[in-house]
C-alpha positions in Angstrom: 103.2 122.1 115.4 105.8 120.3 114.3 108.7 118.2 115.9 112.3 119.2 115.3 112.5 115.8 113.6 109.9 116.4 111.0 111.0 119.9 110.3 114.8 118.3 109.3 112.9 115.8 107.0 110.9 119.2 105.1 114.2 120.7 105.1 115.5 117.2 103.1 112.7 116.9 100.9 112.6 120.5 99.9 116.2 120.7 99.4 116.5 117.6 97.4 113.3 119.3 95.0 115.0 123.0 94.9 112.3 124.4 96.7 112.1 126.0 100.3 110.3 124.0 102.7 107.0 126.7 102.9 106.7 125.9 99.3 106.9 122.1 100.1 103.8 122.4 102.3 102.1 124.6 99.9 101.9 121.8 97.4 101.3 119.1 99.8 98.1 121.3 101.0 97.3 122.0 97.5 97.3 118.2 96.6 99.9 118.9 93.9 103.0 116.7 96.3 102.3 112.9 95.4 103.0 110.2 97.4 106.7 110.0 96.0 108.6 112.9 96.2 111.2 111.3 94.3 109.2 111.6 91.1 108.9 115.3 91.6 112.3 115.7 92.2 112.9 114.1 88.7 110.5 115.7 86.9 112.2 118.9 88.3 115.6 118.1 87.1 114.2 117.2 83.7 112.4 120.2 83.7 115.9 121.8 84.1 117.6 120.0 81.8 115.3 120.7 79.5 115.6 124.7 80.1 119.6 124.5 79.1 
């Protein structure tokens, strides 16, 4: 279970990485989120602005 308060910060998190916020757990369980999410976030907008 989670509170309402920690299911707004998922909802944060996975909007600021592109991702919804079942896929934000995913990776946490999967040891693939590291301790700053701001890192992935970059590496995801590189990642786009490499694609264009």
């Amino acid at each position: 279970m989670i509170t309402p308060k920690g299911w707004k910060l998922l909802q944060s998190q996975a909007q600021q990485l592109g991702i919804t916020r079942s896929e934000l757990v995913e990776r946490f369980a999967r040891g693939e989120i590291q301790e700053n999410l701001s890192q992935l976030a970059e590496e995801r907008f590189l990642g786009e602005s490499f694609a264009n």
